[in-house]
C-alpha positions in Angstrom: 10.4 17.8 -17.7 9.9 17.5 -14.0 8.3 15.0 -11.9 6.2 15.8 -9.1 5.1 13.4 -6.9 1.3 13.3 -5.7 1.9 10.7 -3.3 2.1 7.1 -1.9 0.2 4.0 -2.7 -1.2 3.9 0.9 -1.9 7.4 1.3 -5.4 6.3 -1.0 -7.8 4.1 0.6 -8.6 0.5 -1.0 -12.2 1.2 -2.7 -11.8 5.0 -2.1 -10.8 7.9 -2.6 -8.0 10.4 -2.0 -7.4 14.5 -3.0 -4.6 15.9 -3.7 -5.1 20.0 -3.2 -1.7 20.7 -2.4 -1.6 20.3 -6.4 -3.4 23.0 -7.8 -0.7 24.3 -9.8 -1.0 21.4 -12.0 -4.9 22.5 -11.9 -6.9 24.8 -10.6 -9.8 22.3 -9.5 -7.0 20.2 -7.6 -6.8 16.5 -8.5 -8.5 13.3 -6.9 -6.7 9.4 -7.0 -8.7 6.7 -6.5 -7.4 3.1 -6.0 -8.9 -0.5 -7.0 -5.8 -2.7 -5.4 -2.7 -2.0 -6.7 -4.7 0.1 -9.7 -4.8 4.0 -9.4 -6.2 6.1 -11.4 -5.9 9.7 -11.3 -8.6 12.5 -12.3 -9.3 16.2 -12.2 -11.6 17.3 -9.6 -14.4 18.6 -11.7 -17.3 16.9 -12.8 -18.0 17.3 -16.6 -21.9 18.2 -15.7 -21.6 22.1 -14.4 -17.8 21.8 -13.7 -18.2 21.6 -10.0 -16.1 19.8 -8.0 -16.3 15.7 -7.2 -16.0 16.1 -3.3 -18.8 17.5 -0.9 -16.8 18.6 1.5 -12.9 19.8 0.9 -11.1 16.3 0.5 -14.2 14.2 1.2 -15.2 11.7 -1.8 -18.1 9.6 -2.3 -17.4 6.0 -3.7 -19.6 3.5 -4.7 -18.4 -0.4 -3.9 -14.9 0.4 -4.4 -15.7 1.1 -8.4 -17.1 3.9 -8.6 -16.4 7.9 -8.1 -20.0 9.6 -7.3 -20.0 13.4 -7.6 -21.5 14.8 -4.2 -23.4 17.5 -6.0 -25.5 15.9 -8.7 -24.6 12.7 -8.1 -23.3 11.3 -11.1 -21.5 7.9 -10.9 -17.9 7.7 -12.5 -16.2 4.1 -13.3 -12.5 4.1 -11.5 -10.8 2.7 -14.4 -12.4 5.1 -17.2 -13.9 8.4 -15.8 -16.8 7.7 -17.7 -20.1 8.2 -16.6 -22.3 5.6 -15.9 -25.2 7.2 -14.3 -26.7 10.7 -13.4 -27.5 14.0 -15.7 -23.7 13.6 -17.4 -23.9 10.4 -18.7 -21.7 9.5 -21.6 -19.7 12.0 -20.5 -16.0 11.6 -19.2 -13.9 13.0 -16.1 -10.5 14.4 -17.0 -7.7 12.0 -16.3 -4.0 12.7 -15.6 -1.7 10.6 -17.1 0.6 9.1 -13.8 3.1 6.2 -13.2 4.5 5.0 -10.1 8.5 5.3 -9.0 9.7 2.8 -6.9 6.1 3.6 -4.3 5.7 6.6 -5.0 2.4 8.0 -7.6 4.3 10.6 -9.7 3.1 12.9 -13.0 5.8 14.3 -15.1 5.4 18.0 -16.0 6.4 20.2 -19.0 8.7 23.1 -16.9 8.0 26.6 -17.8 9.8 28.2 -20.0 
């Protein structure tokens, strides 16, 4: 196993949003953080409705009252804590989340190496 880290707790706004490109070997679509207080959830950057991605411009997220993830294309509404969809044409549905813990301040996500 190795672990990788994404980042720091400050790098992510309070209420918003923060991607994290330079990690597209862990996925393809990149990943996206977002932070309630000293809460942060991590998700793939790909909305479950037509597997676009969350931000409307590279790195620029929509959030919704500091609780909520809003896909810039078809503007579904995504609950930080969850993923899941609250409102918009994917309801019910879920955004991917990536399991990650913090190290001293520092958000890491432990990876399987290659064999």
């Amino acid at each position: 196993m190795t672990t990788i880290t994404l980042c720091q707790l400050d790098d992510i706004p309070d209420g918003g949003a923060l991607g994290l490109p330079q990690h597209r070997q862990l996925h393809p679509a990149g990943l996206v953080a977002v932070r309630q207080g000293e809460q942060v959830w991590v998700y793939i950057n790909r909305c479950p409705h037509f597997s676009v991605p969350l931000d409307y411009r590279p790195q620029e997220f929509c959030t919704y009252r500091g609780k909520v993830l809003m896909c810039a294309h078809h503007s579904a509404m995504f609950r930080f804590e969850d993923g899941h969809c609250i409102d918009g044409p994917c309801k019910g549905a879920q955004l991917e989340s990536v399991p990650v813990r913090w190290v001293e301040d520092c958000l890491v996500i432990q990876v399987v190496n290659a064999q």
